[in-house]
C-alpha positions as protocol buffer text, in pm:
chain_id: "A"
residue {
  index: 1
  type: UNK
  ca { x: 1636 y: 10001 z: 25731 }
}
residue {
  index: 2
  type: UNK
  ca { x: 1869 y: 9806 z: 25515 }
}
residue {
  index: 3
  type: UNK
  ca { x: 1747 y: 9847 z: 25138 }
}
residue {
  index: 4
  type: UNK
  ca { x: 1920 y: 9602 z: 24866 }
}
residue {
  index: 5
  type: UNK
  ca { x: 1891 y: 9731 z: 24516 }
}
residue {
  index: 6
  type: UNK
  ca { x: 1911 y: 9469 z: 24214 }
}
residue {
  index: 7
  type: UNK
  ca { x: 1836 y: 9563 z: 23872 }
}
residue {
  index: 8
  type: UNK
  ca { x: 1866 y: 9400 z: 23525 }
}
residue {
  index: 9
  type: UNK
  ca { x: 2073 y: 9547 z: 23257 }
}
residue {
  index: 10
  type: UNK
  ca { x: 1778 y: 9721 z: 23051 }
}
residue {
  index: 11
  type: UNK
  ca { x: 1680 y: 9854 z: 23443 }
}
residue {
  index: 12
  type: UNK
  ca { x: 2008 y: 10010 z: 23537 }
}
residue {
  index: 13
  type: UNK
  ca { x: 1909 y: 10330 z: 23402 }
}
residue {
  index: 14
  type: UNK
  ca { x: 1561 y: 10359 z: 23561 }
}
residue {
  index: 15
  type: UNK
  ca { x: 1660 y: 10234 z: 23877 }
}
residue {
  index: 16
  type: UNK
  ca { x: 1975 y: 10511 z: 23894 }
}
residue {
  index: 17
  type: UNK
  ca { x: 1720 y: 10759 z: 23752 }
}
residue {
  index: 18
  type: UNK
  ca { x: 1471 y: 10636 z: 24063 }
}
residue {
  index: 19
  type: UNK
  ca { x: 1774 y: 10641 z: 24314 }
}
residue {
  index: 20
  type: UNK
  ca { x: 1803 y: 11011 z: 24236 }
}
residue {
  index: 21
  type: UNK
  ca { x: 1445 y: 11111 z: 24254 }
}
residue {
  index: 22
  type: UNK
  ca { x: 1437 y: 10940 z: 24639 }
}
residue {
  index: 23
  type: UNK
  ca { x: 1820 y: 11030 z: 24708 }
}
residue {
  index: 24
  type: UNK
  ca { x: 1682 y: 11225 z: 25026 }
}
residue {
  index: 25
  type: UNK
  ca { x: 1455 y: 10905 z: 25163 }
}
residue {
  index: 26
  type: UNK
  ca { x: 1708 y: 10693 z: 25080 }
}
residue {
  index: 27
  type: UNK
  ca { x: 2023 y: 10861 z: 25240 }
}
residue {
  index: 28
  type: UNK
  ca { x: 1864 y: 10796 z: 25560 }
}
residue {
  index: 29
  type: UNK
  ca { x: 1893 y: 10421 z: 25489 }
}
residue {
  index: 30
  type: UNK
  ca { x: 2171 y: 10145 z: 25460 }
}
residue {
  index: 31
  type: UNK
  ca { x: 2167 y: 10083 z: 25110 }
}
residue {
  index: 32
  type: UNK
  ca { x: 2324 y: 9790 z: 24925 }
}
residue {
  index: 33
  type: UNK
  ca { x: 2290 y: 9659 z: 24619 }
}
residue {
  index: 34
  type: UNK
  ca { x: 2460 y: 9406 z: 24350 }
}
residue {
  index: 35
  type: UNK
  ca { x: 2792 y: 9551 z: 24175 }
}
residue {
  index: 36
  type: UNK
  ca { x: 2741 y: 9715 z: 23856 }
}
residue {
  index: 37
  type: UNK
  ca { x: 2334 y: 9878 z: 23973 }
}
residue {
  index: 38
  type: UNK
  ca { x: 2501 y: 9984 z: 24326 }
}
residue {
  index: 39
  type: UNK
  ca { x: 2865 y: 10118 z: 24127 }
}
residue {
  index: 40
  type: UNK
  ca { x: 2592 y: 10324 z: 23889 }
}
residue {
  index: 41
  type: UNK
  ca { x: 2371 y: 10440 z: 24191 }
}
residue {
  index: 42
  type: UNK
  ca { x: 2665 y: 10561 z: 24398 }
}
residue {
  index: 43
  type: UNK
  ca { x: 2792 y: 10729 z: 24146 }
}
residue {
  index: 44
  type: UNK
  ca { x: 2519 y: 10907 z: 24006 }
}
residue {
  index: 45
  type: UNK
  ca { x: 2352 y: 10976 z: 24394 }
}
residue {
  index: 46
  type: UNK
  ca { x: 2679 y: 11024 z: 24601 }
}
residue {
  index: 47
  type: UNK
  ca { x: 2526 y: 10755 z: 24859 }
}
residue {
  index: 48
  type: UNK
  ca { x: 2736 y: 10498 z: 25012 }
}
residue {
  index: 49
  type: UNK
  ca { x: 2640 y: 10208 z: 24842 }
}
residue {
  index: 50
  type: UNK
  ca { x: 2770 y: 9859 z: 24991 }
}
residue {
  index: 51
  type: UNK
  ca { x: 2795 y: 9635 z: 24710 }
}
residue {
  index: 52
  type: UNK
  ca { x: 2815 y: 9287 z: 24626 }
}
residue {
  index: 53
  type: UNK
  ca { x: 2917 y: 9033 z: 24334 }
}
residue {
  index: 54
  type: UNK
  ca { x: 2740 y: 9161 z: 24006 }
}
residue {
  index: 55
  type: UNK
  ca { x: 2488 y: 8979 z: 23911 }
}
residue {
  index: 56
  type: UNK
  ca { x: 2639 y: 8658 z: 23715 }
}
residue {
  index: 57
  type: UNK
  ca { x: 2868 y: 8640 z: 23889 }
}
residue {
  index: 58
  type: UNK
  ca { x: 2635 y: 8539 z: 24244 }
}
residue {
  index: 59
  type: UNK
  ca { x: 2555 y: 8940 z: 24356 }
}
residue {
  index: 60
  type: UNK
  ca { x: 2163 y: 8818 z: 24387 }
}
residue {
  index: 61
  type: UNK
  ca { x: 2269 y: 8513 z: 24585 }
}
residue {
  index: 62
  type: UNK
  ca { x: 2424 y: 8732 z: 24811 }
}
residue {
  index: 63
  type: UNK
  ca { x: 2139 y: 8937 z: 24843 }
}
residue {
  index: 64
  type: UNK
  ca { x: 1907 y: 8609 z: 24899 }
}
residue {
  index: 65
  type: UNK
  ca { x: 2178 y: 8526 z: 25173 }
}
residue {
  index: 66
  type: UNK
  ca { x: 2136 y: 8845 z: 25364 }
}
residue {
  index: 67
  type: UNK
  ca { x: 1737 y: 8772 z: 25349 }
}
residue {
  index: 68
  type: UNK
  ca { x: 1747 y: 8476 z: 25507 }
}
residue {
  index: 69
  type: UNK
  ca { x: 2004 y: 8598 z: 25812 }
}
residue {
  index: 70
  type: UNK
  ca { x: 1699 y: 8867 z: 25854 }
}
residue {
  index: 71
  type: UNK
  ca { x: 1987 y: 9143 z: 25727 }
}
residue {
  index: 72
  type: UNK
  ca { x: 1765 y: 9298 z: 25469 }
}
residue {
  index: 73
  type: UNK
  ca { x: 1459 y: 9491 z: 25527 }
}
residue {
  index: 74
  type: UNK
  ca { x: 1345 y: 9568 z: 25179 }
}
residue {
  index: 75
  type: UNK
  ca { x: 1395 y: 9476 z: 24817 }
}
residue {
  index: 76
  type: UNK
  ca { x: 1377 y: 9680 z: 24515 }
}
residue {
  index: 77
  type: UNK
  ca { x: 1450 y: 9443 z: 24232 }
}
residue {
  index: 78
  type: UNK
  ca { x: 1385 y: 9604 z: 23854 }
}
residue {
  index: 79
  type: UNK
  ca { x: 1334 y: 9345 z: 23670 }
}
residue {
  index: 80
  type: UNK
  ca { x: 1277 y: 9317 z: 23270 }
}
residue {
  index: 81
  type: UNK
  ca { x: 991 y: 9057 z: 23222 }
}
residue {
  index: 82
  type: UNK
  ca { x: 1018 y: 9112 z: 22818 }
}
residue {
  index: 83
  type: UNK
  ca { x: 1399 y: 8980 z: 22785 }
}
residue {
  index: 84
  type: UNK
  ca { x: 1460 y: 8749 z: 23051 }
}
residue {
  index: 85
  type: UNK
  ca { x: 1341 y: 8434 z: 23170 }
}
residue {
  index: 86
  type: UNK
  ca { x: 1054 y: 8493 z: 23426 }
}
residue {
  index: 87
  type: UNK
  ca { x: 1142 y: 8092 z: 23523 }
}
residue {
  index: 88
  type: UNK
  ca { x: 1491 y: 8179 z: 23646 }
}
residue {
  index: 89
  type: UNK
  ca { x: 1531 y: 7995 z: 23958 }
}
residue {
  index: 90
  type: UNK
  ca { x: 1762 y: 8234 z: 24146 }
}
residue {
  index: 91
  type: UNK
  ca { x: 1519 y: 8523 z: 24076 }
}
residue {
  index: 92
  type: UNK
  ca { x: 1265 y: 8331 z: 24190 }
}
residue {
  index: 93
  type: UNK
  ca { x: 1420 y: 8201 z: 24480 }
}
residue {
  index: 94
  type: UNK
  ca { x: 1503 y: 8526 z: 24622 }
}
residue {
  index: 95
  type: UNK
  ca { x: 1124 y: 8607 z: 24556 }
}
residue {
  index: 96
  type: UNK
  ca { x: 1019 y: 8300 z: 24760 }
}
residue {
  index: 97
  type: UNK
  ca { x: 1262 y: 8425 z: 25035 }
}
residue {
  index: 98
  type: UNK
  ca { x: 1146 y: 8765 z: 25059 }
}
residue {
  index: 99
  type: UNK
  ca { x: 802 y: 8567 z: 25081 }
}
residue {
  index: 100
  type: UNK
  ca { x: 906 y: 8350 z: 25359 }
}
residue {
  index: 101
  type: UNK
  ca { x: 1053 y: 8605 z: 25577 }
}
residue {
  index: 102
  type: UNK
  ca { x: 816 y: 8886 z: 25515 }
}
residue {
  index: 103
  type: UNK
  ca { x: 1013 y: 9124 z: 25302 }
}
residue {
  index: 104
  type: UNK
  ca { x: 868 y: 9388 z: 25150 }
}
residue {
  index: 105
  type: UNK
  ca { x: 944 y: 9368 z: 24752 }
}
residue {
  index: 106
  type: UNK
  ca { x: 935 y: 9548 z: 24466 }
}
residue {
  index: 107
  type: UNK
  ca { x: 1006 y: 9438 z: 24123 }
}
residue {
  index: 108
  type: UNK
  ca { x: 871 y: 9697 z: 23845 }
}
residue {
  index: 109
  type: UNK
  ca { x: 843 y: 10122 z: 23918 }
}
residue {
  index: 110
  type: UNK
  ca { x: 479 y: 10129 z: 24052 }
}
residue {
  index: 111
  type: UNK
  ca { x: 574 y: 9898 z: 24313 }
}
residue {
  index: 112
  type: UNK
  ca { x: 937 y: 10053 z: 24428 }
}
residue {
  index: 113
  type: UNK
  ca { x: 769 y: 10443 z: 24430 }
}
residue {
  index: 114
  type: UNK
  ca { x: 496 y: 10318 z: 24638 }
}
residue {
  index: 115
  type: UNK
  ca { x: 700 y: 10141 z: 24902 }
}
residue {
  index: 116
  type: UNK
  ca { x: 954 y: 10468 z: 24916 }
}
residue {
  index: 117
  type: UNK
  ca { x: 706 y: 10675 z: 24978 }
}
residue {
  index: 118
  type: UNK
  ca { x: 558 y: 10380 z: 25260 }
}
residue {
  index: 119
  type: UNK
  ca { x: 901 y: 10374 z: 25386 }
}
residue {
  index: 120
  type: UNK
  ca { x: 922 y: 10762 z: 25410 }
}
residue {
  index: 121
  type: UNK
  ca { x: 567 y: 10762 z: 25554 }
}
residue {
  index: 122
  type: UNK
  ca { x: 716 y: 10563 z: 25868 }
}
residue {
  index: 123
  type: UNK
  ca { x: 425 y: 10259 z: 25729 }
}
residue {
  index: 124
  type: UNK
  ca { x: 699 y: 9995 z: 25707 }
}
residue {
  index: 125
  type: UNK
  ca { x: 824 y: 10003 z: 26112 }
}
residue {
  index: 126
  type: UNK
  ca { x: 574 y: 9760 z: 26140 }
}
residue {
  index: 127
  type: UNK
  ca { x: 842 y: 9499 z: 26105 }
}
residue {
  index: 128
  type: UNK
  ca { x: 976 y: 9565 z: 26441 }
}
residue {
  index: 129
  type: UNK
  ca { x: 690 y: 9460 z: 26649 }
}
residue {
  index: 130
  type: UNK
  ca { x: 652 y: 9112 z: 26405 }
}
residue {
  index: 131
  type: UNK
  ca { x: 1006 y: 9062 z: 26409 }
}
residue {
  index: 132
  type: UNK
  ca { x: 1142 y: 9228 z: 26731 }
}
residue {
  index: 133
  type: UNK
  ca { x: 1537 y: 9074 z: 26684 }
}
residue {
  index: 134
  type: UNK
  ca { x: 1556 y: 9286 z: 26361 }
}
């Protein structure tokens, strides 16, 4: 599966700190991830991390593009509801994509640890038989 990894700044930490915990379910995975969260998670983990744009600079909008070309499988987005906008229109865009083309996301720690362990469970391959091009 491909997995994209986005986190906010305040995030970074918990989501390199989650990357290690699940290094072994996620090294069996194509992981990518905008530039600064995937630079951290590569370096901490030792995974290959492909990684786009930061995040100003248009990293989630090339996540959101991969979406909707059917290229990612799942999202694990950290987000920090306390000190940003929850209004922001790219963040909710690439919520409304993973929406439209039944994406599994995750955007807080409960959420991400209980989709790993789906993914490592084998739950997720359901994707294949409602989207058989993936």
């Amino acid at each position: 599966m491909n997995i994209a990894l986005i986190a906010h700044d305040s995030k970074k930490e918990l989501m390199v700190q989650f990357c290690i915990a699940y290094c072994g379910i996620l090294s069996r995975h194509s992981i990518c991830a905008t530039g600064t969260t995937g630079k951290l998670v590569s370096e901490a983990t030792g995974l290959p991390v492909f990684r786009f744009l930061s995040g100003g600079q248009g990293g989630g909008q090339q996540i959101a593009a991969r979406i909707q070309c059917n290229e990612i499988d799942l999202l694990l987005f950290l987000r920090d509801p306390i000190s940003t906008r929850s209004t922001d229109p790219e963040e909710a865009n690439l919520l409304r994509l993973c929406d439209v083309h039944n994406i599994p996301a995750a955007t807080n720690i409960a959420t991400a640890e209980a989709l790993i362990h789906a993914l490592d469970r084998g739950d997720l391959d359901w994707r294949n038989i409602v989207n058989p091009k993936r």
